[in-house]
N, C-alpha and C positions, 0 to 999 in steps of 0.2 A: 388227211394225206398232205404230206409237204410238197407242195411244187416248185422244184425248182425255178431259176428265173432267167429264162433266156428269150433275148428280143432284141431287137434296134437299137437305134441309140435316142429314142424319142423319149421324153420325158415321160413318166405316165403319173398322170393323177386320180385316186381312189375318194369317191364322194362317200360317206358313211349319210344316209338321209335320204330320200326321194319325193320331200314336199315341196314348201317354199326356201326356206335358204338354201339346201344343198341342189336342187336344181338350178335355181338362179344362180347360182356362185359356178356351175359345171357351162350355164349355156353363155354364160357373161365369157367362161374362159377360153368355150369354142369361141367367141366371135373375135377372140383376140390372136387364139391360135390355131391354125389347122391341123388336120388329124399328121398330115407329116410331121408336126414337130411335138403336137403332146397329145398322148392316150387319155380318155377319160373311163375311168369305168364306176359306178356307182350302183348302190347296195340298197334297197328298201325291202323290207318285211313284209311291207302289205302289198295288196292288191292292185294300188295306184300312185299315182304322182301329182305332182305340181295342183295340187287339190286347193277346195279355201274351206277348212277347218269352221271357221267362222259363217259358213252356210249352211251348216248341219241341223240347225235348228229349222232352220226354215224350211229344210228338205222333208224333216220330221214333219213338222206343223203343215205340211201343202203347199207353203207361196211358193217353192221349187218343187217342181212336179219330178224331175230327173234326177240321178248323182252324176249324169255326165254333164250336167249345165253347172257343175261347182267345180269340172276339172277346165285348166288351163292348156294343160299338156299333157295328152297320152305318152305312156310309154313306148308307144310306137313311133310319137313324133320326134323324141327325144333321140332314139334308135337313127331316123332317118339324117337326124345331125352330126351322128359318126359318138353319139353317147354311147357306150357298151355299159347299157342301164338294165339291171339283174333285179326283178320283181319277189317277191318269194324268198327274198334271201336275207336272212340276220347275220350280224357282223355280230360275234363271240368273242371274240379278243383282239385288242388291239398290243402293237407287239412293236414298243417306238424305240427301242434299240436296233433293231433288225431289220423297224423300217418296213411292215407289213401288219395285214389283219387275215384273220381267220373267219371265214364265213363259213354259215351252214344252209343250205336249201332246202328249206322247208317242207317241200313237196317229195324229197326223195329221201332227205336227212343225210347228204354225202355234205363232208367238209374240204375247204381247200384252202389255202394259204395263199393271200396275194399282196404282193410287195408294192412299194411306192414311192414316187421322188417325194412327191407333194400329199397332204391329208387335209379333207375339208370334215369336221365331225358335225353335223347337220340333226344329231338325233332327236329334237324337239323336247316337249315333254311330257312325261306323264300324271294322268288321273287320279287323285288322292284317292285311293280305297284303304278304307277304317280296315283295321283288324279288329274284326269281331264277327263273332255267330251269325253265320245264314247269308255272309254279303258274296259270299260266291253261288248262293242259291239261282237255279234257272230264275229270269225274268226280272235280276237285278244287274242293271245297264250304267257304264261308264260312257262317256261320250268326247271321246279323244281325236278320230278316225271317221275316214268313211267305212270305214269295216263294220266298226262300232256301231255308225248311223243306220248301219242295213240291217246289224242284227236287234236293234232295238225297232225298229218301223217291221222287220220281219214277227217281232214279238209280239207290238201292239195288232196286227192284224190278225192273229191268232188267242188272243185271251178274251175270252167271254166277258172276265169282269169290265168295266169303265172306272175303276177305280187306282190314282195314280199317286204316288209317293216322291215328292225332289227333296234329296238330302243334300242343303247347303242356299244359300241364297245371293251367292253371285253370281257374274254375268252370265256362266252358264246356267247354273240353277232357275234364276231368275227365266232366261230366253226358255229354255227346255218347258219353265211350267205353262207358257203361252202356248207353245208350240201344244200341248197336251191337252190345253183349254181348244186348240183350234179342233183339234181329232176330239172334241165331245166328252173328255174325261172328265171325273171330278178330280180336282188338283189340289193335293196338301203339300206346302212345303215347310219343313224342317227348318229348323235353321237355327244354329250357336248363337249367334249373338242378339244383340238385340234389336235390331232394325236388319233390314235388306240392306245388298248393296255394301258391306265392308269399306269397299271402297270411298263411300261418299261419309260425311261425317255422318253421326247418328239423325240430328237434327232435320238431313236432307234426305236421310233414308226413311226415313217418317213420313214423306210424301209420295215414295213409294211403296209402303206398306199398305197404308191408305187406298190406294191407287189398285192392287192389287187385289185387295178384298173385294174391294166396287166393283171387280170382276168378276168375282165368285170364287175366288181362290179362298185356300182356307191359310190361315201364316200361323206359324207353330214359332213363337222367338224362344231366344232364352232356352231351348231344350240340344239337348245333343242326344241322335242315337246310339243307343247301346247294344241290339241286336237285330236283324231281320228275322222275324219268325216265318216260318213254313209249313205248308198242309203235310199231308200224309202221302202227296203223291212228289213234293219236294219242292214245290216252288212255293215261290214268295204269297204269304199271306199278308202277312202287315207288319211295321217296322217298331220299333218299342223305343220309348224314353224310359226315362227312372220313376215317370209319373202315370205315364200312358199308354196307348198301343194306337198306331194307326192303320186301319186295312188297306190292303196295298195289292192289285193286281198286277203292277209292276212297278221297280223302283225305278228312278234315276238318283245316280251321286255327282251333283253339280259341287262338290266342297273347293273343289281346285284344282291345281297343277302345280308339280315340281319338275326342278332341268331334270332330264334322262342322261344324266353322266355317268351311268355304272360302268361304262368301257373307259370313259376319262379317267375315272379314281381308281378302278384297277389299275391303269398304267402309269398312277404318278401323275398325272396332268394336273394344273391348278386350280381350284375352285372357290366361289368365294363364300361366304356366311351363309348365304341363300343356296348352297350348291348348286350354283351355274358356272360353267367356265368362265375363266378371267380373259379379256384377250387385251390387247393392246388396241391403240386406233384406228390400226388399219387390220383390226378383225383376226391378227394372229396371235397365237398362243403363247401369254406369257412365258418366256425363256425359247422357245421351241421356234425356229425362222422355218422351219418346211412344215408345217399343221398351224390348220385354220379352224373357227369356229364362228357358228354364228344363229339365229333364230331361237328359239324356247329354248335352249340348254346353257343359253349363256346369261353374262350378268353385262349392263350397259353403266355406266356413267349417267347417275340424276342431275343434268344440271342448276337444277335449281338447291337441289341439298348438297350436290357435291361430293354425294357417298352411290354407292354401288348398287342395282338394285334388276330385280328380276322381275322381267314384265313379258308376258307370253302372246306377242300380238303377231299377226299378220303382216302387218305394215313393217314394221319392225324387221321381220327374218327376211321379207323380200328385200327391204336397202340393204341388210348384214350381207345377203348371197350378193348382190351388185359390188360392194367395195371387196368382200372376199374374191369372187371371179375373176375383179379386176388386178386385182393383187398376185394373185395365182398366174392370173396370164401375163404379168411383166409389167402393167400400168401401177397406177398410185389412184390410191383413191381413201378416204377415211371415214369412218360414223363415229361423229362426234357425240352423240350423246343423246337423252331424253328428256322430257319433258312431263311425261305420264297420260298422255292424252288419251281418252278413251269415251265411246258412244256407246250406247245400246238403247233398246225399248222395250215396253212390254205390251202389248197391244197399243193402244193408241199415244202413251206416257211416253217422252222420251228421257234419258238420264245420261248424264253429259258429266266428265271432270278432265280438268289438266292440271299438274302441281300436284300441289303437296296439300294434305289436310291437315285440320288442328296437331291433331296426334303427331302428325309425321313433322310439323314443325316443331314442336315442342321438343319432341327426340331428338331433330340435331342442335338443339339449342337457341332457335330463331326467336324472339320478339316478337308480337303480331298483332293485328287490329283484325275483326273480321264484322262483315257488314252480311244484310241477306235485305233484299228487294223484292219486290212483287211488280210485276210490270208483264204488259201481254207479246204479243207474239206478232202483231200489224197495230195500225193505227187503232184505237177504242172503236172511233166509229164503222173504221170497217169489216163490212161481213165476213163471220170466220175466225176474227180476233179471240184467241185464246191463252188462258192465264198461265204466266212464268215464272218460275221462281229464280233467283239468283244467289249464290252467296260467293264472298271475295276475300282473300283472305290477303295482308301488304304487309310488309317488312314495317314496325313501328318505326319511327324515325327519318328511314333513309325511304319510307314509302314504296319500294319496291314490290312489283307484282310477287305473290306467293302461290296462289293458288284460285282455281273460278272451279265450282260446282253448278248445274243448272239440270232443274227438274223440270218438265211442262210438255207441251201439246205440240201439234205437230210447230215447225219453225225453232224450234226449241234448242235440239240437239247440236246441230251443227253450228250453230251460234258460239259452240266453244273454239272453235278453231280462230276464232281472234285472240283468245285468253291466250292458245301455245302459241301461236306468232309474237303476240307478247313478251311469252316466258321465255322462247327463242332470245328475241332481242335482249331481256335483261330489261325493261321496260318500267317506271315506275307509274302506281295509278294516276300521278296527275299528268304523266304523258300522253294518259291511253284516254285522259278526257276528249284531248284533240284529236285522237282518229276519225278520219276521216272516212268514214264510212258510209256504203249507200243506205239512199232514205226513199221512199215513196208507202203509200200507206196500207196497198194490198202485204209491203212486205216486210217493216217496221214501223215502231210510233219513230218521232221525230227523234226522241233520244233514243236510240238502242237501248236494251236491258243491261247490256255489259257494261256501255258506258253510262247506263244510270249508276250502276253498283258501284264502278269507277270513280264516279263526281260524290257517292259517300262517303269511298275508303278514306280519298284524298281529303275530305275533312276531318274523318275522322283521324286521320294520322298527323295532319298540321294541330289538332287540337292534343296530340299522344305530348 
């Protein structure tokens, strides 16, 4: 049904999204305007909002006993801010001549046409699912959503077997198989390439391969599935390579994620290599000044490659809705760009990168020296002290930080967040020897690990 469009003279703005960016970008724009001067109304699919995607695992696994301890902000509370926040509802068409979209409600299946000064497209991204034989079978689980999360935790308390399948071995793949070791399963994971971790170069993903087994996981490299096989009553029995078959009482497909712009490329919007939206700095849409974009569906500026690149994080889509919001509501505000920074762990291992790896310097052409260290986590002698690994990767010549990877025990992880303060500044390693960093011995040895790596790069780059 077309509805016409008659109202005030307040501006109104349509949020396409109901997680982190497009809430953050709707509540940033309340605080800047009240309901007398701009309408907000906003669109999400599923059953909730302002969630953290990134707890999912742990919800699965037990260390989050709730899904309401992963939400930030109900729909309700959003509602009491003067949001006109529409749960249950898919946006179908986006219509940027006209200046309107087309929702359907889920729950009833009626459509209706609503018009707009302003558009924020918040869609996130979606789950790579292979096409092939049996992946739509009952008991084979994507993990996007809290939707997602309940029907997979709904799944696992219902299947007899304790036998579990993760196809893919990134950060989701990786977390999900912990999360399956903690609920008692036996855990195989799948996985294309040849170490864990895509992310990390092969060399460091080696240490989490390692790390994994010690667990009792089973690691399948080098294979890619070709089918899910199924009983007689239709669910998932076991998954098959070109060599093997794994029994499988339930899968997960941790392989990744793509931007969700199928409303964007319908309408002509701009996308980039990666298909994620393009935006400009201040988070609006190349060519378009009334539509915004921001979190998993768009692409950001690497600064350290200096090329476009699409990174699906949390942290991310909440500053994207902050400078969107602010933008929307009449203020100035910009996100400049990334770094690549990223944490995760897999029971007690932590794996850590910011920058760019071998590969990805290679591709735009950089020059490089790369160093890797060993060094613990506190002092040697004190109690607790656990072993670290480090590698560093510097612009040959001009010495320039390029990139830090770090595998190890607890202490580990966060230890990167000096490498992207680094990469932030443009920093070269013989700067970063001088950081001035805390010391005592419960909580590093004298030299930091980073800046041990640091005082090798820097030689080995005066010696390049």
């Amino acid at each position: 049904m077309n509805m016409s469009r008659t109202r005030d003279t307040r501006e109104r703005l349509v949020v396409i999204g109901g997680d982190a960016a497009g809430m953050s970008a709707a509540s940033q724009a309340r605080r800047l305007k009240g309901p007398d001067e701009l309408e907000i109304v906003a669109f999400e699919r599923g059953h909730f909002t302002s969630y953290s995607a990134c707890g999912i695992p742990y919800w699965v696994g037990g260390d989050v006993t709730e899904p309401d301890q992963l939400i930030a902000r109900t729909p309700e509370e959003h509602r009491a801010r003067d949001i006109d926040l529409r749960i249950r509802t898919e946006v179908m068409e986006l219509d940027v001549d006209r200046q309107r979209v087309r929702a359907r409600d889920l729950e009833s299946g009626a459509e209706s046409w609503t018009s707009y000064d302003k558009l924020v497209i918040a869609t996130g991204a979606r789950p790579i699912r292979p096409d092939m034989p049996g992946v739509d079978a009952p008991g084979v689980h994507g993990v996007q959503t809290l939707d997602d999360g309940q029907a997979l935790i709904d799944t696992l308390a219902h299947t007899r077997g304790r036998r579990a399948v993760v196809v893919g071995a990134g950060y989701i793949g990786v977390e999900m198989a912990e999360a399956l070791i903690n609920r008692g399963y036996e855990v195989t994971v799948v996985n294309r390439g040849s170490e864990p971790m895509s992310t990390l170069d092969p060399d460091m993903g080696r240490l989490v391969h390692e790390a994994m087994e010690g667990l009792g996981i089973t690691m399948v490299d080098d294979a890619a599935v070709t089918k899910v096989l199924t009983g007689e009553d239709g669910r998932v029995r076991a998954v098959a390579t070109e060599n093997a078959e794994y029994p499988a009482d339930v899968v997960v497909l941790g392989i990744g994620v793509r931007p969700e712009t199928t409303l964007a490329k319908a309408a002509g919007l701009p996308l980039g290599t990666h298909g994620g939206l393009l935006t400009d700095l201040a988070m609006r849409v190349r060519g378009h000044e009334n539509i915004w974009a921001g979190g998993d569906c768009v692409e950001v500026l690497d600064l350290v490659s200096g090329q476009e690149r699409h990174i699906a994080l949390g942290t991310h889509a909440n500053k994207h809705g902050q400078v969107v919001g602010t933008g929307v509501g009449g203020g100035y505000a910009t996100f400049p760009g990334v770094v690549g920074t990223a944490v995760s762990k897999v029971c007690d291992l932590e794996i850590a990168r910011t920058g760019l790896r071998e590969k990805d310097a290679r591709r735009v052409g950089l020059q490089f020296v790369s160093v890797t260290i060993e060094s613990t986590s506190r002092a040697g002698y004190y109690p607790g002290a656990s072993p670290m690994t480090v590698k560093m990767l510097a612009e040959r010549r001009t010495g320039r930080l390029l990139g830090v990877q770090i595998v190890g025990r607890e202490g580990a992880g966060k230890r990167v967040d000096i490498a992207a303060v680094a990469l932030t500044a443009g920093m070269t390693v013989e700067q970063m020897t001088a950081l001035d960093l805390g010391y005592a011995p419960p909580f590093s040895p004298v030299w930091d690990p980073v800046l041990v790596a640091a005082r090798k790069a820097a030689a080995k780059v005066r010696a390049s």
